[in-house]
NUTORTI-15298 format. One line per field, with one value per residue: residue number from 1; residue in one letter; x, y, z of N, C-alpha, C in turn. Coordinates in Angstrom, 3 decimals, decimal comma. Atoms other than C-alpha are relative to their C-alpha. Layout:
! residues N
i c(NUM;...) $
aa c(a;...) $
n.xx c(X;...) $
n.yy c(Y;...) $
n.zz c(Z;...) $
ca.xx c(X;...) $
ca.yy c(Y;...) $
ca.zz c(Z;...) $
c.xx c(X;...) $
c.yy c(Y;...) $
c.zz c(Z;...) $
! end
This chain:
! residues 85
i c(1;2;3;4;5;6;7;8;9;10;11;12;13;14;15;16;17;18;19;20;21;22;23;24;25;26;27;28;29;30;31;32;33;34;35;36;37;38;39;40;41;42;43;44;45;46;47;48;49;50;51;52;53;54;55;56;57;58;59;60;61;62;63;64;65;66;67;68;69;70;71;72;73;74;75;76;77;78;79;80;81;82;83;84;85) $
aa c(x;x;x;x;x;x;x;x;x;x;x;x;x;x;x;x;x;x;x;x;x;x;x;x;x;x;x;x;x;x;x;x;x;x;x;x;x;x;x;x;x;x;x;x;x;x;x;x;x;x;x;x;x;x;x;x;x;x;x;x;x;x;x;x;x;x;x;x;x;x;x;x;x;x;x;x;x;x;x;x;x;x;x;x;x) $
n.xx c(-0,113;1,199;1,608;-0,343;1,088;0,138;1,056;-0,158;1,009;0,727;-0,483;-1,449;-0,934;-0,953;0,584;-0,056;-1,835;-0,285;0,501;-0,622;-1,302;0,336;0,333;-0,936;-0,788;0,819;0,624;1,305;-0,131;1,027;-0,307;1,519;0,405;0,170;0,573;1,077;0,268;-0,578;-0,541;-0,583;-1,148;-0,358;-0,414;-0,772;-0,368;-0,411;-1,242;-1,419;-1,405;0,594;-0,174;1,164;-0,044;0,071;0,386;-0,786;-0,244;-0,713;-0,309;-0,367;0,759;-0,796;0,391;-1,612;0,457;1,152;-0,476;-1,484;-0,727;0,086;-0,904;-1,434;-0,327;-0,517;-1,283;-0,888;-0,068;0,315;1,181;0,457;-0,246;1,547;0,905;-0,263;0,055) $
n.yy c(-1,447;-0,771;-0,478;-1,313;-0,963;-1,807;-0,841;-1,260;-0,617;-0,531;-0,875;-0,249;0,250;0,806;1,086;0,652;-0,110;1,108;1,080;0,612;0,603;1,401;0,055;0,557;1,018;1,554;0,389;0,312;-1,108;0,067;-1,624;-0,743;-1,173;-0,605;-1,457;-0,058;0,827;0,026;0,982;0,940;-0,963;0,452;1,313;-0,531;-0,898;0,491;0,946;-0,404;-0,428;-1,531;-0,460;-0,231;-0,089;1,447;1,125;0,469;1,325;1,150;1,315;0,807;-0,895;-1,016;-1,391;-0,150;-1,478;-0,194;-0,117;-0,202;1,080;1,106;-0,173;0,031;1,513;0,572;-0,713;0,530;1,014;1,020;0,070;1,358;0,509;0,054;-0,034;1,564;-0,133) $
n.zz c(0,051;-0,962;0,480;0,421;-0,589;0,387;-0,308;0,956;0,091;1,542;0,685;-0,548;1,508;-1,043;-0,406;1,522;-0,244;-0,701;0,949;1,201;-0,298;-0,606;0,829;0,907;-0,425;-0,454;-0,819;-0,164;-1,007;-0,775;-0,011;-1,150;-0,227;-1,560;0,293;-0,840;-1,302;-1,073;-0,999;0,407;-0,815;-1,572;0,584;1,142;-0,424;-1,328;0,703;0,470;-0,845;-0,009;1,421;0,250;1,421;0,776;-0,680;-0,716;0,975;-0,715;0,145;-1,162;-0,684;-0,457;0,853;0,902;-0,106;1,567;1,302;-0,070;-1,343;0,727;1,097;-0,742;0,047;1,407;0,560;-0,771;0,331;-0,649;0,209;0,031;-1,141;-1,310;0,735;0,556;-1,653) $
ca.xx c(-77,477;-78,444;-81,822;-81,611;-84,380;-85,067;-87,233;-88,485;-90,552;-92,845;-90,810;-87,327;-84,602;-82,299;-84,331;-84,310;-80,549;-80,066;-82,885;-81,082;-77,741;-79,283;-80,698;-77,875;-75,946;-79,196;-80,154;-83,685;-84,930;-87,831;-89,054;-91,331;-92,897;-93,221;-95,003;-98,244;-97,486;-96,407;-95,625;-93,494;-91,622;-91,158;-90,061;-87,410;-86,340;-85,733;-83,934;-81,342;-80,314;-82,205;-81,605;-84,514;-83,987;-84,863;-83,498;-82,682;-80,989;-80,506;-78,251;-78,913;-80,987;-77,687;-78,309;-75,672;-77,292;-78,564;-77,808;-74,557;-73,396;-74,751;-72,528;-69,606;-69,539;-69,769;-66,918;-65,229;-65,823;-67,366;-70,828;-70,511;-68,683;-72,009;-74,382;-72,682;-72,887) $
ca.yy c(-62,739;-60,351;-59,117;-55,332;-52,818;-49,141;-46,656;-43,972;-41,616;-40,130;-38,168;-38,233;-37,980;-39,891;-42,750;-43,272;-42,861;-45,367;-48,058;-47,649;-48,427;-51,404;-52,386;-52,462;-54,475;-57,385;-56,982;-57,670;-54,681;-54,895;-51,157;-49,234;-46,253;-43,640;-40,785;-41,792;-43,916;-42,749;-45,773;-47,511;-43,665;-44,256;-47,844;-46,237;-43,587;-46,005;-48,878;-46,550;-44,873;-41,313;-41,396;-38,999;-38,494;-41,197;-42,864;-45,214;-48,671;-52,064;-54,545;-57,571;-55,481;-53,186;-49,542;-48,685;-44,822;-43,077;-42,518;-41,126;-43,464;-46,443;-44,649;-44,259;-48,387;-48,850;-46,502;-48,315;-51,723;-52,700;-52,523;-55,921;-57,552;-56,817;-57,473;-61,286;-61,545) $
ca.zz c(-2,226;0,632;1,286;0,332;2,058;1,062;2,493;-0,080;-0,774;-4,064;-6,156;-4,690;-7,227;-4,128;-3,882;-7,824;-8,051;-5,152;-6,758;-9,990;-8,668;-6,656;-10,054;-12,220;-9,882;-10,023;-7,124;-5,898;-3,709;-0,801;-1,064;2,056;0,833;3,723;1,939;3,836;6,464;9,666;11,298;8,545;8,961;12,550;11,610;9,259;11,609;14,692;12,470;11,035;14,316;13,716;10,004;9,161;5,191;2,383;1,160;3,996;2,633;4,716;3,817;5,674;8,062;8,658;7,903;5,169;5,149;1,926;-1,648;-1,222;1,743;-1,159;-4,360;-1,688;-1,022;-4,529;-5,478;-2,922;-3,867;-0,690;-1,739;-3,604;-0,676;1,456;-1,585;-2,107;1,859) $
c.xx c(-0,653;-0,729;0,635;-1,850;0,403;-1,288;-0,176;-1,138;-0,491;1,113;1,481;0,868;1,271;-0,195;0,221;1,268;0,312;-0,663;0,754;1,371;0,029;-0,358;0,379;1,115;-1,322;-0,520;-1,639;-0,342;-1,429;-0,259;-1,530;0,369;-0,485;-0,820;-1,094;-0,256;1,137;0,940;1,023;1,516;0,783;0,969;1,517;1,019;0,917;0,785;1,383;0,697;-0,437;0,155;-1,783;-0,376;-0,082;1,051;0,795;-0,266;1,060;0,858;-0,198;-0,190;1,588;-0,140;1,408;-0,234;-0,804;0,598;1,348;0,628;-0,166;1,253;1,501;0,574;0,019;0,833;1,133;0,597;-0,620;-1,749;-0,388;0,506;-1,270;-1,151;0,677;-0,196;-1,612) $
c.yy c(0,600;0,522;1,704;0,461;0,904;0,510;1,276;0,430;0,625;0,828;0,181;-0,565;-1,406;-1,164;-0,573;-0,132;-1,003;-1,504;0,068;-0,672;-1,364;-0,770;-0,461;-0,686;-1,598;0,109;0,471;1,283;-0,083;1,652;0,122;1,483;1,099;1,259;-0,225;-0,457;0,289;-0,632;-0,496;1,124;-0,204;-1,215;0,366;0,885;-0,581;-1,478;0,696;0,791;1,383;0,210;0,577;0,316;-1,581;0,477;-0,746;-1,606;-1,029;-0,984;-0,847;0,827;0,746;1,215;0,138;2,121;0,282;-0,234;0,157;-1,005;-1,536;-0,145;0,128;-1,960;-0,468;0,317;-1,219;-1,439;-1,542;-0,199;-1,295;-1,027;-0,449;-0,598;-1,922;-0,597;-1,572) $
c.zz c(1,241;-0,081;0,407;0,507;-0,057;0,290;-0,940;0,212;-1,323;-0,126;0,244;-0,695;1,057;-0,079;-1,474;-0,507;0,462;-0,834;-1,200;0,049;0,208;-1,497;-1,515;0,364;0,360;1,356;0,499;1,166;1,203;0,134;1,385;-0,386;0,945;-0,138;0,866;0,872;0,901;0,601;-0,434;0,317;0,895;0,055;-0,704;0,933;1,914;-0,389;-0,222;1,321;0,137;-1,686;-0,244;-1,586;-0,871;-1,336;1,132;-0,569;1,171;-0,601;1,081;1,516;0,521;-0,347;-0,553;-0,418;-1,480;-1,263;-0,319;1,099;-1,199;-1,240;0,401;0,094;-1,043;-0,170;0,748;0,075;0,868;0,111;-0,800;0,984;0,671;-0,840;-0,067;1,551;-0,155) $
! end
């Protein structure tokens, strides 16, 4: 299975949406919280390309974008494609 990375932050209905999706398809999630750390921000903000909103979600270190960019590849069918990857 591919390794799955999400950047979130406290309280964000986006981020809990996305993890639950990830969640009920099994898969295992590596999470970086960004509410207090700068750097992992920065980290977050210079992986995805300028993506400055959470959440931001790697497959297989590719940025796949946020919540809606995650429920769009599901709809679509190619979100287990990348997830069996």
């Amino acid at each position: 299975m591919a390794k799955v990375e999400i950047y979130t932050k406290a309280f964000c209905p986006y981020c809990v949406r996305a993890k639950k999706l990830l969640a009920a398809k099994g898969v295992e999630v590596e999470e970086y919280e960004i509410s207090m750390d700068p750097d992992r921000r920065k980290e977050m903000i210079q992986r995805s390309g300028g993506g400055m909103t959470v959440p931001q979600i790697f497959i297989d270190g590719r940025p796949v974008g946020g919540s809606d960019d995650l429920a769009d590849l599901d709809d679509s069918g190619e979100l287990d494609t990348l997830l069996a990857a």
